[in-house]
VMD Tcl script that builds the backbone (N, CA, C; Angstrom):
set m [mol new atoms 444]
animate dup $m
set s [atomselect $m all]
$s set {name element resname resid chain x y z} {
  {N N UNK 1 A 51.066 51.580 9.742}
  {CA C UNK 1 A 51.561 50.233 9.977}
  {C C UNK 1 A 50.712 49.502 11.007}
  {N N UNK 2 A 50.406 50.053 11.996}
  {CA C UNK 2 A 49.218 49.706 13.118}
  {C C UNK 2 A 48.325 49.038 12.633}
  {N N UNK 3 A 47.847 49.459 11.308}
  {CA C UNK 3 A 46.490 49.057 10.472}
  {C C UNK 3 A 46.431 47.908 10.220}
  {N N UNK 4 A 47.641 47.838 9.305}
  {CA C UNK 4 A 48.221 46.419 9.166}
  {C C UNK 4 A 48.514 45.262 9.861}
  {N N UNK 5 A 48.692 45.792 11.066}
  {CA C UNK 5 A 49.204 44.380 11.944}
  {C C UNK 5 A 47.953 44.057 12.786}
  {N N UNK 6 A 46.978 45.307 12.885}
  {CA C UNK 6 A 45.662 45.154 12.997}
  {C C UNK 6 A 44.573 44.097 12.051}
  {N N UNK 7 A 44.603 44.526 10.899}
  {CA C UNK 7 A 44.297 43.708 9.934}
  {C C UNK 7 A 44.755 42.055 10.079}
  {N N UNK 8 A 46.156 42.145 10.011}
  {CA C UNK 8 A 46.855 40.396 10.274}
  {C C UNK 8 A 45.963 40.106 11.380}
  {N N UNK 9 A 46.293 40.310 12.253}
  {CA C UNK 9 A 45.651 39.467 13.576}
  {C C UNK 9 A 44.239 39.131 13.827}
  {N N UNK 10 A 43.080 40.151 12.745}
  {CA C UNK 10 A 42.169 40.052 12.395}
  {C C UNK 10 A 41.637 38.460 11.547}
  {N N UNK 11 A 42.882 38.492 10.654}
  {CA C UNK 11 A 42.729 37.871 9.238}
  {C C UNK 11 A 43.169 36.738 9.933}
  {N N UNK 12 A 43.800 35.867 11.252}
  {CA C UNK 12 A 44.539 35.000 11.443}
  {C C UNK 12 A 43.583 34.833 12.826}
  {N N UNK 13 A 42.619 35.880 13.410}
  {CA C UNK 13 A 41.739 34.929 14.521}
  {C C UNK 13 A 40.481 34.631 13.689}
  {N N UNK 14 A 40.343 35.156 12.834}
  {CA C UNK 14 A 38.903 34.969 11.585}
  {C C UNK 14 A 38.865 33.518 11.602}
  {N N UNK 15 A 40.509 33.309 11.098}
  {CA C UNK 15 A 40.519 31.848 10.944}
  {C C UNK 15 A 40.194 30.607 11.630}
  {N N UNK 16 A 41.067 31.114 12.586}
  {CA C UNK 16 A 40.757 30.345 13.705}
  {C C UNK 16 A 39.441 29.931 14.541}
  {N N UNK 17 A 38.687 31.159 14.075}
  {CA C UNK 17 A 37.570 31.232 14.815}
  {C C UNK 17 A 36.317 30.049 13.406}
  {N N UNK 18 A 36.697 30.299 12.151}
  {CA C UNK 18 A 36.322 29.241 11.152}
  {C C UNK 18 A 36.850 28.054 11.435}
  {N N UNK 19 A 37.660 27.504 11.850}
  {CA C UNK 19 A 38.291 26.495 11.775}
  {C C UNK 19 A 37.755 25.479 13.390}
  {N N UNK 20 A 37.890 26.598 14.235}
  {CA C UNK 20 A 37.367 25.954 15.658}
  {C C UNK 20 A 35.213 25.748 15.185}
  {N N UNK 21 A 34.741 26.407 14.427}
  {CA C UNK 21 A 33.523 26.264 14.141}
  {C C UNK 21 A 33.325 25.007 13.357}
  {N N UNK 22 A 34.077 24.652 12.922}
  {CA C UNK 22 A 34.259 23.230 12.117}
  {C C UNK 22 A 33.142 22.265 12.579}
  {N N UNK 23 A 33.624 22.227 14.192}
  {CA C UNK 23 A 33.144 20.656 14.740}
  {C C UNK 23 A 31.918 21.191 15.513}
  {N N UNK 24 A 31.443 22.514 15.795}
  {CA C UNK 24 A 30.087 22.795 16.071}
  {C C UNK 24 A 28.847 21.762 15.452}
  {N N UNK 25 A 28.008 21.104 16.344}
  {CA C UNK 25 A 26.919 20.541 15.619}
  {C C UNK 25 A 26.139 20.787 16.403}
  {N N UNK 26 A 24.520 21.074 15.369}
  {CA C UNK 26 A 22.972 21.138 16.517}
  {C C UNK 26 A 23.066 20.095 17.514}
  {N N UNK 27 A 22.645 20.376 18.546}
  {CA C UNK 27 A 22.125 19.691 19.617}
  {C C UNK 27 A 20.569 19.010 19.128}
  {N N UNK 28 A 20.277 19.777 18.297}
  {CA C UNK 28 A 19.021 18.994 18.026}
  {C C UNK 28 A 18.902 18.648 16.288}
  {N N UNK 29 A 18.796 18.073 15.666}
  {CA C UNK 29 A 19.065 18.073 13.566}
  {C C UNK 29 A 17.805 18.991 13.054}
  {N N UNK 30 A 16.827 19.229 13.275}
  {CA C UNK 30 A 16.447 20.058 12.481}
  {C C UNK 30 A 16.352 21.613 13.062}
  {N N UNK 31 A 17.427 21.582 14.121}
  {CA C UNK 31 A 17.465 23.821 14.072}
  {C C UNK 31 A 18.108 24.027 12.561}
  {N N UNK 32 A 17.145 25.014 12.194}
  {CA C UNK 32 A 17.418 25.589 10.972}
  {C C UNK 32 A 18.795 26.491 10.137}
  {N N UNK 33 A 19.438 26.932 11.153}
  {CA C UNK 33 A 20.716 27.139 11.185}
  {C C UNK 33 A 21.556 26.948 11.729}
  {N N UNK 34 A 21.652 26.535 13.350}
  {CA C UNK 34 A 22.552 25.694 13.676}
  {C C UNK 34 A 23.738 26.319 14.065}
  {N N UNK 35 A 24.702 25.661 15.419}
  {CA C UNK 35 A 25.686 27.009 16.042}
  {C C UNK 35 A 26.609 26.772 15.457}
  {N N UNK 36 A 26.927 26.956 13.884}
  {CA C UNK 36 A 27.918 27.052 13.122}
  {C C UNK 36 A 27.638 28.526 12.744}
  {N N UNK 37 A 26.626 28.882 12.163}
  {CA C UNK 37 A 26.553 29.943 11.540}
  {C C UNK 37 A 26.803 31.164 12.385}
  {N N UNK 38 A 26.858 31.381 13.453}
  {CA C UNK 38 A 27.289 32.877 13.859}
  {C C UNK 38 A 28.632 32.834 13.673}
  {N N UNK 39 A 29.436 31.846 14.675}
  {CA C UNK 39 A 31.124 31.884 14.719}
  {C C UNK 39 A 31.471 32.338 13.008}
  {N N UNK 40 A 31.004 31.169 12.165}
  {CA C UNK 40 A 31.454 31.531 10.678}
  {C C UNK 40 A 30.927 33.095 10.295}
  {N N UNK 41 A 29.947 33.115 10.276}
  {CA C UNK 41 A 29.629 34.413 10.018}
  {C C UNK 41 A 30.199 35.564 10.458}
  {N N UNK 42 A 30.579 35.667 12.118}
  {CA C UNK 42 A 31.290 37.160 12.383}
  {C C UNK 42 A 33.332 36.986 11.863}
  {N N UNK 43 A 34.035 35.066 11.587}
  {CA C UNK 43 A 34.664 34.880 11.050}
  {C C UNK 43 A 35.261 35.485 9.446}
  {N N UNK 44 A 34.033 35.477 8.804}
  {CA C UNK 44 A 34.000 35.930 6.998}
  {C C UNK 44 A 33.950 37.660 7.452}
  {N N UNK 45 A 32.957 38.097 8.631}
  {CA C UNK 45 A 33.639 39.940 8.273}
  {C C UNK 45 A 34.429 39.993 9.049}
  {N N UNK 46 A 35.024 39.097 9.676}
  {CA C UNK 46 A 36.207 39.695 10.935}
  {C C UNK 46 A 37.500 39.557 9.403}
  {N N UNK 47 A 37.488 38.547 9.025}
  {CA C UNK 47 A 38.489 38.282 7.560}
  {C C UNK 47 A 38.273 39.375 6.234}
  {N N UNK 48 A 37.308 39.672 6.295}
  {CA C UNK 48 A 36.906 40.772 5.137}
  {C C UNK 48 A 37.466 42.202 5.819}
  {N N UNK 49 A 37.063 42.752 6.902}
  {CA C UNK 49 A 37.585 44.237 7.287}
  {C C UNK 49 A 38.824 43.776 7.506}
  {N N UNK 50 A 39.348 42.146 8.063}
  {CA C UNK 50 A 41.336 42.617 8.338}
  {C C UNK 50 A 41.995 42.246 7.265}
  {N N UNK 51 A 41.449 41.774 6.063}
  {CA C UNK 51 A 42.105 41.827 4.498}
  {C C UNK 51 A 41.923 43.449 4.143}
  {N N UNK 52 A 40.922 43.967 4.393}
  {CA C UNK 52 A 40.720 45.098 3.832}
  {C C UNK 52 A 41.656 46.455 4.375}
  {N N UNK 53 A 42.338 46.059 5.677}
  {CA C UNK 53 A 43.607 46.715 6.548}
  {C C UNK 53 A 44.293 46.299 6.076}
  {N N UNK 54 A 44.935 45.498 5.948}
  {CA C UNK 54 A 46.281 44.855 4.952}
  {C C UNK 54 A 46.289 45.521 3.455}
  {N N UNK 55 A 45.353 45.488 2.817}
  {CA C UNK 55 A 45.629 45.907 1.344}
  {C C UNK 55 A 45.147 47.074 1.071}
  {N N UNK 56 A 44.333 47.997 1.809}
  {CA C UNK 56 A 43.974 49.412 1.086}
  {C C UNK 56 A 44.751 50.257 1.277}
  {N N UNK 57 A 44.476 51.354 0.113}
  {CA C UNK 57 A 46.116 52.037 0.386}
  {C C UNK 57 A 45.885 53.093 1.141}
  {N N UNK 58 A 47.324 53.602 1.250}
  {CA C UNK 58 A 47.726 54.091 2.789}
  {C C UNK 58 A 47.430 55.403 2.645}
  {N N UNK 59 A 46.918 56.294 3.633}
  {CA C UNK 59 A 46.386 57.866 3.259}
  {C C UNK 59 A 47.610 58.356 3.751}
  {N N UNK 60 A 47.490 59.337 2.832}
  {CA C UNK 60 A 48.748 60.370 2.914}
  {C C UNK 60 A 48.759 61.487 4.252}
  {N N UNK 61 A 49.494 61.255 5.078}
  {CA C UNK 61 A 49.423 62.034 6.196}
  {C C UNK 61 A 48.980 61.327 8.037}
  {N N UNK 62 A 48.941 59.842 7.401}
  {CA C UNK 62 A 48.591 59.322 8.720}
  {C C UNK 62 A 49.896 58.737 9.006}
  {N N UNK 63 A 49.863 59.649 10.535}
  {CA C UNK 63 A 51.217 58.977 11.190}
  {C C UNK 63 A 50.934 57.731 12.642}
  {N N UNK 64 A 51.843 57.113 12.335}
  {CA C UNK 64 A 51.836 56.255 13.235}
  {C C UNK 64 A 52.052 56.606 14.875}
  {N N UNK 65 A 50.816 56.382 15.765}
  {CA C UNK 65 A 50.394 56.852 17.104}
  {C C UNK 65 A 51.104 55.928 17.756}
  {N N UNK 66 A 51.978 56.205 18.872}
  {CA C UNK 66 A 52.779 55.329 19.672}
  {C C UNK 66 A 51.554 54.618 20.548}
  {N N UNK 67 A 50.535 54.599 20.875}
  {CA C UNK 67 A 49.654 54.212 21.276}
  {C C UNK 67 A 48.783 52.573 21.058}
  {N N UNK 68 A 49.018 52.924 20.069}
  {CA C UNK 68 A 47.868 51.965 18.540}
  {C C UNK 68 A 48.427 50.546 19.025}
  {N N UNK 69 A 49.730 50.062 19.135}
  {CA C UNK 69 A 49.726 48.591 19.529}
  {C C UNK 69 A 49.405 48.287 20.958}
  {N N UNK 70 A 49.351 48.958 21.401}
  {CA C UNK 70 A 48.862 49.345 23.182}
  {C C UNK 70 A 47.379 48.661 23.086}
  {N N UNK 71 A 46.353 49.590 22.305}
  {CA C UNK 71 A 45.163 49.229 21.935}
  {C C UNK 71 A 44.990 47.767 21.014}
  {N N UNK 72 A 45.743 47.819 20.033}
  {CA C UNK 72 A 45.156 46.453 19.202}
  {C C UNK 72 A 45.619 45.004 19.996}
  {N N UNK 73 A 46.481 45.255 21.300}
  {CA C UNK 73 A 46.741 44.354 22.336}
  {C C UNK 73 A 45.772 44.093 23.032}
  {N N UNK 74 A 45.704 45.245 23.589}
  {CA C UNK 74 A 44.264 44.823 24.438}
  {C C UNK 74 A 43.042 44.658 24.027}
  {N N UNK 75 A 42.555 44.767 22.708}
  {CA C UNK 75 A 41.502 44.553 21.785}
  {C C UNK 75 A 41.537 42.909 21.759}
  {N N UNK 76 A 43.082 42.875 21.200}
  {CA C UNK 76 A 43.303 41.144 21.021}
  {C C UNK 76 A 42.947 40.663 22.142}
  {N N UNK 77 A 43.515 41.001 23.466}
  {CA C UNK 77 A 43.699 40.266 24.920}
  {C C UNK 77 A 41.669 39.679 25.055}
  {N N UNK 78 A 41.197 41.157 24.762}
  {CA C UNK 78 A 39.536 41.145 25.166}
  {C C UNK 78 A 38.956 40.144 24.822}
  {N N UNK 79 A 39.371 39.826 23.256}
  {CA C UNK 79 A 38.671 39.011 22.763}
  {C C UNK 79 A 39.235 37.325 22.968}
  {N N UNK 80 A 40.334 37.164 23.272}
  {CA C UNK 80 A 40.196 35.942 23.867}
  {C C UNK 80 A 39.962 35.488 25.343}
  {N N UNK 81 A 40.241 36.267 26.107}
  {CA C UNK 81 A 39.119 36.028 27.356}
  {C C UNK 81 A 37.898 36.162 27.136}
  {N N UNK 82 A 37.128 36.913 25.844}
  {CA C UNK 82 A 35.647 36.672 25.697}
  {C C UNK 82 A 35.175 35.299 24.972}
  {N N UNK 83 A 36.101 34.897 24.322}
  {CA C UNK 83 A 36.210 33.285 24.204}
  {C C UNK 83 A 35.903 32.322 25.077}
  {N N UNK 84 A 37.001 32.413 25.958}
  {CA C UNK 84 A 37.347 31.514 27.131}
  {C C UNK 84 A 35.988 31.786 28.097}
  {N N UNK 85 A 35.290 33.177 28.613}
  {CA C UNK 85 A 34.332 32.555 29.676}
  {C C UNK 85 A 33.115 33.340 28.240}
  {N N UNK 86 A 32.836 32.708 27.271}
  {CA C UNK 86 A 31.959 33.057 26.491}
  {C C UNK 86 A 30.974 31.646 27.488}
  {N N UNK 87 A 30.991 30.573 27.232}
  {CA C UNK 87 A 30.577 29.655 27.801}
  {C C UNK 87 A 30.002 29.342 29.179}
  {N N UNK 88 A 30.892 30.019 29.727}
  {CA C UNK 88 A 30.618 30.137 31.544}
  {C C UNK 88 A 29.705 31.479 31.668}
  {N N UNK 89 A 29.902 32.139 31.391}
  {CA C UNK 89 A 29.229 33.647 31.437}
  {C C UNK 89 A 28.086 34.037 30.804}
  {N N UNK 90 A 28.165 32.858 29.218}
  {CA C UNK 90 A 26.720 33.354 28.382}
  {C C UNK 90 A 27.396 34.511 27.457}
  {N N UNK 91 A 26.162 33.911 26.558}
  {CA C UNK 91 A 26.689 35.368 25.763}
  {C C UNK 91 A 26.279 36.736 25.448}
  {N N UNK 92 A 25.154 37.009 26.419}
  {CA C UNK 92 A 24.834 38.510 27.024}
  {C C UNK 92 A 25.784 38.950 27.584}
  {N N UNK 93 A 25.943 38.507 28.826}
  {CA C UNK 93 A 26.744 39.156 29.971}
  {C C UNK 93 A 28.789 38.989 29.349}
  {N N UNK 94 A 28.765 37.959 28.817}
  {CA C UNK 94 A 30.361 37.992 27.774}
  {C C UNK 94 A 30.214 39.360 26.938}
  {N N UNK 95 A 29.759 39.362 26.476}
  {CA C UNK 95 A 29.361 40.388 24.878}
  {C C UNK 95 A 29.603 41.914 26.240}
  {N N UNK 96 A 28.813 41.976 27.034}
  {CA C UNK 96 A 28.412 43.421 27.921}
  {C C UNK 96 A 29.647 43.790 28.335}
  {N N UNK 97 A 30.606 42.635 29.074}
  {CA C UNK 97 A 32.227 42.617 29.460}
  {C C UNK 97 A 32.797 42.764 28.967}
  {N N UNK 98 A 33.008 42.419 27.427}
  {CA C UNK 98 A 33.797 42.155 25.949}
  {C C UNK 98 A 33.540 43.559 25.378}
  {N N UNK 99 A 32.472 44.666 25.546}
  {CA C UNK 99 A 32.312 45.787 24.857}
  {C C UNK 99 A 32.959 46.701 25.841}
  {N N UNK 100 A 33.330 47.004 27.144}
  {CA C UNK 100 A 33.716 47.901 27.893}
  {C C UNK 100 A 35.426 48.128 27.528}
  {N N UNK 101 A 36.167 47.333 27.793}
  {CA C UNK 101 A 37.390 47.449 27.159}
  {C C UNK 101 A 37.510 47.833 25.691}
  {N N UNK 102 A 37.312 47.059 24.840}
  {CA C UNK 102 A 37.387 47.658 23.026}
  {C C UNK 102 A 36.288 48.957 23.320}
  {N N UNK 103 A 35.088 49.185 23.637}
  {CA C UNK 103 A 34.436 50.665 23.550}
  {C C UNK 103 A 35.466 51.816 24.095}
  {N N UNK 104 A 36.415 51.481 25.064}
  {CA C UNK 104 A 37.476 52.726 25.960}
  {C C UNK 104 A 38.717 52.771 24.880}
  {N N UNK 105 A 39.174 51.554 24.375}
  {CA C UNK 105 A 39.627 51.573 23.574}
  {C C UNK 105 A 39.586 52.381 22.283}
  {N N UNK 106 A 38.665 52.113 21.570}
  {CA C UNK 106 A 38.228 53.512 20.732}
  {C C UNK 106 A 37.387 54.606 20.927}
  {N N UNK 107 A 37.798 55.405 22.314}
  {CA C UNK 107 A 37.464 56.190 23.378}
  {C C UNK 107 A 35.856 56.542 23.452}
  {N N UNK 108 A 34.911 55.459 24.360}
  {CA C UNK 108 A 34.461 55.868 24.904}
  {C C UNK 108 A 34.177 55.610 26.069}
  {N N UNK 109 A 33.676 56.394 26.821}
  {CA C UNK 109 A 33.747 56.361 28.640}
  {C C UNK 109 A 33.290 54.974 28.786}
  {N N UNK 110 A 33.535 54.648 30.133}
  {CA C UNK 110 A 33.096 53.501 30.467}
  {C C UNK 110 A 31.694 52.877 30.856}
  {N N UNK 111 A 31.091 54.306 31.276}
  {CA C UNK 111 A 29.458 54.072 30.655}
  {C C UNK 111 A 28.698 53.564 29.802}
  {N N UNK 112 A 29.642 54.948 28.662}
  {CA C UNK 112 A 29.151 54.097 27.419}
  {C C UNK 112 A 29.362 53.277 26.974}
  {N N UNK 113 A 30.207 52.562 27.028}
  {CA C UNK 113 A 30.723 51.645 26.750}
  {C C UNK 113 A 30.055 49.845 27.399}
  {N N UNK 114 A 29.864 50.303 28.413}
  {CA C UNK 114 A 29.167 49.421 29.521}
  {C C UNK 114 A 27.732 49.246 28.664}
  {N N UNK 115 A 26.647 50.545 28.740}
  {CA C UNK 115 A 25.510 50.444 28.683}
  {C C UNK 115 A 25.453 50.226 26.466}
  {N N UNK 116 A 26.361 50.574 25.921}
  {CA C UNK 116 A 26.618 49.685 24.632}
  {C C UNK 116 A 26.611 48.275 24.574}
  {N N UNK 117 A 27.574 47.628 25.388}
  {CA C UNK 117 A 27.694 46.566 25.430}
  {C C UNK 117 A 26.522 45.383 25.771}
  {N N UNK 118 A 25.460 46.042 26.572}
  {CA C UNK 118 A 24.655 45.803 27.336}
  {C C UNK 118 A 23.661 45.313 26.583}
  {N N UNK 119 A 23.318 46.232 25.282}
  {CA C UNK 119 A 22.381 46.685 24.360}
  {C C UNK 119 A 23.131 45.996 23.301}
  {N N UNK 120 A 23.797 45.517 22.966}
  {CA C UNK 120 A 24.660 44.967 21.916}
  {C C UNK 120 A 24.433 43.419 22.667}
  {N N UNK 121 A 24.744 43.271 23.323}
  {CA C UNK 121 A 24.776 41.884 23.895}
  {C C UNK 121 A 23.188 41.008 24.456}
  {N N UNK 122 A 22.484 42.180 24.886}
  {CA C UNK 122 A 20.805 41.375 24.998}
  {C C UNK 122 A 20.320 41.539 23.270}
  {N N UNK 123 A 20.605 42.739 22.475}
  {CA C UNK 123 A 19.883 42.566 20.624}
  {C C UNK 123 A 20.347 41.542 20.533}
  {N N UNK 124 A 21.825 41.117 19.969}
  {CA C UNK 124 A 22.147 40.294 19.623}
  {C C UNK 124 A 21.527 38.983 19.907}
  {N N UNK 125 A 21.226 38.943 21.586}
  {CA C UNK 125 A 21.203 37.407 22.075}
  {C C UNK 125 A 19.820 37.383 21.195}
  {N N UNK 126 A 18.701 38.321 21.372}
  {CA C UNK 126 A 16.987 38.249 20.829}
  {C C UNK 126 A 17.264 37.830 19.918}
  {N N UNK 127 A 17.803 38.837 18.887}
  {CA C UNK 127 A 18.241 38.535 17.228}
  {C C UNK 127 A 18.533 36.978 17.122}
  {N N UNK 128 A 19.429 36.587 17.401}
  {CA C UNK 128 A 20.172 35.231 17.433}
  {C C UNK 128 A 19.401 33.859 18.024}
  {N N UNK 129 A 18.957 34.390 19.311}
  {CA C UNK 129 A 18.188 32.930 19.768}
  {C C UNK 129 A 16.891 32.856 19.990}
  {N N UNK 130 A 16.401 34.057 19.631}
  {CA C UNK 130 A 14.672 33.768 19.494}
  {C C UNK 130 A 14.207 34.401 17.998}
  {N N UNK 131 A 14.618 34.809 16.826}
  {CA C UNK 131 A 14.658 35.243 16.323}
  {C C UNK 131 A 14.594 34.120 15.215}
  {N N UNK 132 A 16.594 34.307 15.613}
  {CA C UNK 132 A 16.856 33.225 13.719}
  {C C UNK 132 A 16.875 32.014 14.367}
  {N N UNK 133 A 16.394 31.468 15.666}
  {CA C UNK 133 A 17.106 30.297 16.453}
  {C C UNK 133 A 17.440 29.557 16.686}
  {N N UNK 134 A 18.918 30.412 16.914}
  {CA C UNK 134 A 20.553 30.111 16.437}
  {C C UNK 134 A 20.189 29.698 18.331}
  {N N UNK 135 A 20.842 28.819 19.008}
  {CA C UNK 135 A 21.039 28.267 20.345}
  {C C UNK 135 A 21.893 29.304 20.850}
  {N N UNK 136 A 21.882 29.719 21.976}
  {CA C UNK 136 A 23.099 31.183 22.434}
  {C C UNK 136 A 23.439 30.516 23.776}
  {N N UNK 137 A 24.368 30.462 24.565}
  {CA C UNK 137 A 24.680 30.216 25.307}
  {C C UNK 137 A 23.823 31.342 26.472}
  {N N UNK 138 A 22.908 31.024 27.984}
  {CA C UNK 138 A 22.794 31.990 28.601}
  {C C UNK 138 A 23.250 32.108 29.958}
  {N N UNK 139 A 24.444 31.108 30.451}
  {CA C UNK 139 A 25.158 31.025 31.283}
  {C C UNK 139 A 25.090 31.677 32.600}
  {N N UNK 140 A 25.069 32.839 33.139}
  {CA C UNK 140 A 24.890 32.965 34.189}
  {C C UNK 140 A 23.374 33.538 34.433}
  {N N UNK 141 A 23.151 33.963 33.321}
  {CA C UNK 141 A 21.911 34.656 33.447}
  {C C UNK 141 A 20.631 33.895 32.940}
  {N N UNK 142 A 20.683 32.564 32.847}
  {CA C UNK 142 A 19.957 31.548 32.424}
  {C C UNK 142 A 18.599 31.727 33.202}
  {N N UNK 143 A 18.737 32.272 34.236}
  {CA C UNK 143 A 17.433 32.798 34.779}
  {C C UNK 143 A 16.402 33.427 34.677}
  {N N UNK 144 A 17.096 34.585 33.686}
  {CA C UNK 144 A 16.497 35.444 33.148}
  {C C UNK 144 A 16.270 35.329 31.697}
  {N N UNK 145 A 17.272 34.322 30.799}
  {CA C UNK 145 A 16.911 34.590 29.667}
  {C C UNK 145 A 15.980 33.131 29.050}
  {N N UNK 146 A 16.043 32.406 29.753}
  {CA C UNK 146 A 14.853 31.148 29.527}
  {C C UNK 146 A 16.422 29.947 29.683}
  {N N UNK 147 A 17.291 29.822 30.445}
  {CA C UNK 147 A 18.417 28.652 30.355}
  {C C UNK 147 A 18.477 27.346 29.142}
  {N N UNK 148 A 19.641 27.186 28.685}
  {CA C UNK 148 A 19.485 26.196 27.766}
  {C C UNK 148 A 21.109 25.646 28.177}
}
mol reanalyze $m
mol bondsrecalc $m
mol representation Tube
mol addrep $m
């Protein structure tokens, strides 16, 4: 049942997160993709894996962990404070903060989790804003990553 209500909340910030991407426009008209396309994009698989919790069927023998809404709370909680100072913080150092909680969450130490996040959050930014370049927010660390 966890899965499921995992899935919903998936399938219902997907949305949201499509819907708030709406009114995104380039700062400049000819960037080639433009800061619509990530939000939509991690929107369509955040909606694809929490449809895919809602409707696949249920394995025989999994019991429900008194635990599991504990976690998909604070998974939820993570990700909207990584919202809220996505902007102020950038989205290296958001992404590095945003992976330590959900990484402990699906248990791993806080190291790893830290130095994941770290590595997840500078690929991404390369990938994204020098790469396909998509504009990334670099907020506190604008120093280091060329400020925009």
């Amino acid at each position: 049942m966890s899965d499921r209500i995992l899935g919903a909340v998936c399938v219902v910030a997907a949305a949201g997160m499509a819907w708030a991407a709406q009114s995104y426009a380039p700062a400049i008209s000819y960037e080639p993709v433009g800061p619509r396309a990530f939000p939509r994009l991690l929107a369509g698989l955040m909606a694809i894996g929490g449809a895919w919790l809602v409707i696949r069927p249920r394995l025989a023998g999994h019991a429900f962990q008194a635990g599991a809404l504990k976690l998909i709370g604070l998974s939820a909680l993570t990700v909207f404070v990584y919202a809220l100072l996505f902007q102020l913080l950038g989205f290296t150092l958001a992404t590095a903060l945003m992976a330590v909680p959900v990484g402990m969450a699906f248990g791993g130490t806080w190291k790893q989790s830290l130095l994941g996040g770290a590595g997840l959050g500078l690929g991404l930014f390369l990938l994204f804003d020098k790469a396909l370049d998509v504009v990334l927010p670099t907020g506190l660390l604008s120093f280091i990553l060329g400020g925009r």
